[in-house]
C-alpha positions, -999 to +999 in steps of 0.1 A: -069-282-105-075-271-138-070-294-171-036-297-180-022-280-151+000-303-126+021-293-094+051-296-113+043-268-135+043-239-112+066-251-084+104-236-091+136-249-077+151-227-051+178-245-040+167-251-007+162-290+010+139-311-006+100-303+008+100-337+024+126-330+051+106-316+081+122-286+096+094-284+130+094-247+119+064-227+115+054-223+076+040-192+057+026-184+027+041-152+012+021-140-016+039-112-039+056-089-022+100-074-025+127-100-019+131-085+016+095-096+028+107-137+023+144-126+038+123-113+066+102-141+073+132-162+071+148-144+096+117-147+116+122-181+120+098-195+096+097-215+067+087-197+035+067-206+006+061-183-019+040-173-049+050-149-066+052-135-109+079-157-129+095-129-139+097-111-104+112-145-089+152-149-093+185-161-074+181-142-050+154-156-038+168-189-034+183-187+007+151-173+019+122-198-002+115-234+004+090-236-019+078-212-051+042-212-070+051-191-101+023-183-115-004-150-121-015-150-084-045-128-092-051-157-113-074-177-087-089-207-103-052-214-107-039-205-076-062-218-053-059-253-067-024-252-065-023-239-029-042-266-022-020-291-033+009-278-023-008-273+016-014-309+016+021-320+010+039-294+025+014-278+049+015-239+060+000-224+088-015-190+073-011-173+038+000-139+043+003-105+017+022-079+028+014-063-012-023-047-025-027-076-050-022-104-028-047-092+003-074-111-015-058-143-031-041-146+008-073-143+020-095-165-001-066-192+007-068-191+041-103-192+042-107-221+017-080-241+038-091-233+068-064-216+082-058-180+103-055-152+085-078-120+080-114-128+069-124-127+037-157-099+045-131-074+058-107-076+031-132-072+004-147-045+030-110-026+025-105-031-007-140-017-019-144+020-016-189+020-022-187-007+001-170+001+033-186+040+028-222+017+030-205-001+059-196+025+075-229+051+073-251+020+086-226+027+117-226+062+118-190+063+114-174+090+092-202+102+074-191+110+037-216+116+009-212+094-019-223+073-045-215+052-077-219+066-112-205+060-151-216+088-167-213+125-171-253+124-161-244+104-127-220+131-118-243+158-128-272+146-103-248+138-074-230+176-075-269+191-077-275+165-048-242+175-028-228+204-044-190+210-056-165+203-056-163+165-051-141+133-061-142+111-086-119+083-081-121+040-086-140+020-066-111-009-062-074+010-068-052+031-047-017+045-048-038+081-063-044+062-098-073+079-115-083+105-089-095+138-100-114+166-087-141+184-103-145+226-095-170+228-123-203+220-135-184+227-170-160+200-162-182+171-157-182+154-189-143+161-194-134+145-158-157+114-169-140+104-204-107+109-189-116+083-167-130+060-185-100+067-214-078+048-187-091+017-191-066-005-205-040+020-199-022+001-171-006-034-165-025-062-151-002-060-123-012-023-109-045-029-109-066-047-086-097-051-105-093-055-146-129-037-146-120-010-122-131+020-152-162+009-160-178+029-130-165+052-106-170+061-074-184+098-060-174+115-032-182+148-013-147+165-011-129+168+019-114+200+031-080+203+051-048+181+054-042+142+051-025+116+076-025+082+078-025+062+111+001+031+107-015+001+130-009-027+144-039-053+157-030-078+180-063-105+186-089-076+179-064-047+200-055-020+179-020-001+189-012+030+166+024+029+156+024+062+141+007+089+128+024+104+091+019+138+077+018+139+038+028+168+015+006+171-019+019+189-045+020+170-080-011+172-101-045+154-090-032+141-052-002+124-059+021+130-031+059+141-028+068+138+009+057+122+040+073+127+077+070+115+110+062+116+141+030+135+130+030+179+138-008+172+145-016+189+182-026+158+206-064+163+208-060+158+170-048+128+176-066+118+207-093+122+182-080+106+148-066+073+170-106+070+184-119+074+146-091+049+133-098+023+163-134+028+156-132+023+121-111-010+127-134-028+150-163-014+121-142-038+093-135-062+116-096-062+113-084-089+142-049-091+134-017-078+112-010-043+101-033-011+087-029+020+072-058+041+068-056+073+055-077+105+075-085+141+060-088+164+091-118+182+079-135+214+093-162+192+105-137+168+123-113+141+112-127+115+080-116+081+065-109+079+035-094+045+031-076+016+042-059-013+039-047-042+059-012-037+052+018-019+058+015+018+041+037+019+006+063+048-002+084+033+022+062+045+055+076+015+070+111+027+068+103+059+084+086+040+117+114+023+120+136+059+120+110+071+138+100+046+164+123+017+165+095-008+152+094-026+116+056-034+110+067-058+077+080-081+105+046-078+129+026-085+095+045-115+089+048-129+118+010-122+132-005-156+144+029-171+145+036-162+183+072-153+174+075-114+180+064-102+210+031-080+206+035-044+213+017-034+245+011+005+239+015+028+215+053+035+211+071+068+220+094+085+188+129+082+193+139+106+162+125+123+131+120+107+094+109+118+061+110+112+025+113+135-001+102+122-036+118+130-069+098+144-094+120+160-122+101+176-153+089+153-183+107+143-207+141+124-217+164+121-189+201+138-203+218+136-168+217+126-128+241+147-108+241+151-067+238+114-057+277+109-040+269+144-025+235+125-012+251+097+000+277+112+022+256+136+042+250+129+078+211+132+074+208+107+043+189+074+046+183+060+020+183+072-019+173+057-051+168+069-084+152+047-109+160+064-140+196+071-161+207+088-192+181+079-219+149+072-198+115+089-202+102+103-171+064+104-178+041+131-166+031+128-128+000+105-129+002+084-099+023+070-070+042+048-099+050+075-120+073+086-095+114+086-104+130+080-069+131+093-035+153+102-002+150+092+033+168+119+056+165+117+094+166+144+120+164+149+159+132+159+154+104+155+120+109+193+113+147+187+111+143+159+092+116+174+065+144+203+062+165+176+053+150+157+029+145+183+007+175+201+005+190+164+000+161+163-027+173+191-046+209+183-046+196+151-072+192+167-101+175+147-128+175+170-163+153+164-189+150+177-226+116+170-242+109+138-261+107+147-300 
């Protein structure tokens, strides 16, 4: 443990029983993550400890948390000595993440104390583009051209190696943060300052790496639409959930809708689900959720990434709409033997989709629509994160997004048709910032 730092320092009262009373419950370590991550591991059956930001910890917290390490948990020369301590106290069986910052920290904990939990090799694998393309070409699995540069002059000798266009993106981020595309030779040099302008841009918190802008990674661009394949691995067996169609539409490849079950024809699929299975015994994923993300190229379907852990902009809502299963619960509770493993893919019972809300720059002057919203048979779920006075930036990346709607439907047509005529009813007017 570092100098001057004691137990006492970073564990916070949740007015729960004192650690020492032994419940005979199973224990997890929840790192980061929403409020309804703990509540669901609660309702799971197991006892929760947490670590999560000081300021993202509150109240209502308090029925679902045993125990809390409040504290940086990217930090880990703190938080692995504190984990530590508190494991030998008040022991936990795995550490578990169901959030992009806390994949690693989970798994550096679990492999430092011993404990199950995804190794270490296949997170990093995931979380580091240049490494799992190198990973995966020594396999001869989804072949993509690419390469690492930090310069205009890097870019210049991979397009006269591969052509245009191609993609210039982070090695280490996701959510579309810092993704462009360059048409042009003549473009080059402007595609490589804007991204090394965003370094120190963004919050500690939405970034994975604090160097992720000092090189870049290359890619050959894929032609044609993008899925991604939501799974679930149960001891090394992979079982597709589902499959989710995305809508592009905002600049670079931020996206504004996603639906399922997927429109794909099924030898698409056939296809995509031995790719994604492939691709998951390549990493090495054993157990817990995975959503990798597939362009369905002229040359046949390509990964593009992954992660172990449930997709973000609220896929996991729409399998559950969809088909009846909530992957935050499988993630939480994989290794715990307290949810019954699925045994096949599962068959859709309706149609979801979300429909995000992307008014025009600026100041926000009004939000009309939302009790319209609300009271239609097809709604969901709605929020809209901004009121009279907010600035709505320019659409950047997944965050920079002001809300969405869920809207469900017999089928995912229906329920696409939905979600954006409930979509439109929000209005969100701007006037520009002076």
């Amino acid at each position: 443990m570092r100098e001057g730092t004691t137990l006492s320092d970073d564990v916070a009262p949740t007015g729960q029983r004192s650690p020492a009373v032994a419940t005979g419950r199973p224990r997890v370590l929840v790192i980061g993550g929403k409020l309804q991550h703990v509540r669901k591991a609660r309702d799971l059956g197991l006892d929760v400890v947490l670590a999560q930001f000081p300021d993202e910890y509150d109240r209502g917290h308090w029925p679902h948390v045993d125990q809390a390490l409040l504290l940086d948990y990217g930090d880990l020369d703190r938080l692995l000595p504190l984990a530590r301590a508190l494991h030998e106290g008040y022991p936990f069986q795995t550490a578990v993440s169901l959030f992009e910052l806390g994949l690693l920290p989970a798994a550096r904990i679990n492999e430092a104390l011993g404990l199950a939990g995804e190794s270490v090799a296949t997170v990093e694998l995931l979380l580091d583009k240049w490494r799992m393309r190198r990973h995966l070409a020594a396999r001869g699995i989804s072949p993509v051209a690419s390469a690492v540069g930090r310069s205009g002059q890097d870019v210049r000798e991979f397009v006269k190696q591969n052509g245009l266009p191609i993609i210039v993106k982070p090695i280490r981020e996701s959510g579309s943060l810092g993704v462009f595309r360059i048409h042009d030779r003549a473009d080059v040099d402007a595609v490589a300052e804007r991204f090394r302008s965003l370094d120190g841009q963004f919050d500690v918190r939405d970034l994975t790496s604090a160097e992720s802008f000092h090189e870049f990674l290359m890619e050959e661009f894929l032609d044609g639409p993008e899925i991604s394949v939501e799974t679930l691995t149960f001891d090394g067996r992979h079982v597709v959930v589902a499959v989710t169609d995305k809508e592009c539409g905002g600049p670079g490849f931020v996206e504004i809708g996603h639906s399922q079950p997927s429109g794909c024809p099924p030898e698409t699929l056939r296809e995509v689900t031995r790719l994604v299975t492939d691709f998951l015994d390549a990493v090495g994923l054993r157990n817990g959720p995975g959503h990798t993300e597939v362009k369905l190229t002229s040359r046949g379907p390509r990964i593009i990434e992954s992660h172990n852990r449930v997709g973000g902009d609220r896929i996991n809502d729409l399998a559950e709409i969809a088909y009846g299963v909530d992957m935050e619960r499988y993630a939480l509770a994989a290794g715990f033997g307290v949810v019954e493993p699925l045994a096949a893919s599962p068959e859709p019972r309706a149609g979801a989709a979300i429909r995000f809300l992307t008014p025009e720059p600026g100041r926000v002057v009004a939000v009309t629509g939302v009790d319209a919203v609300r009271a239609d048979p097809a709604f969901v779920d709605l929020q809209v994160a901004v009121e009279p006075g907010a600035v709505v930036p320019p659409l950047t990346w997944n965050e920079d997004k002001v809300g969405h709607v869920i809207a469900r439907g017999a089928t995912a047509a229906e329920a696409i048709a939905h979600g954006r005529r409930l979509a439109a009813t929000i209005q969100v007017r701007t006037e520009p910032v002076a």
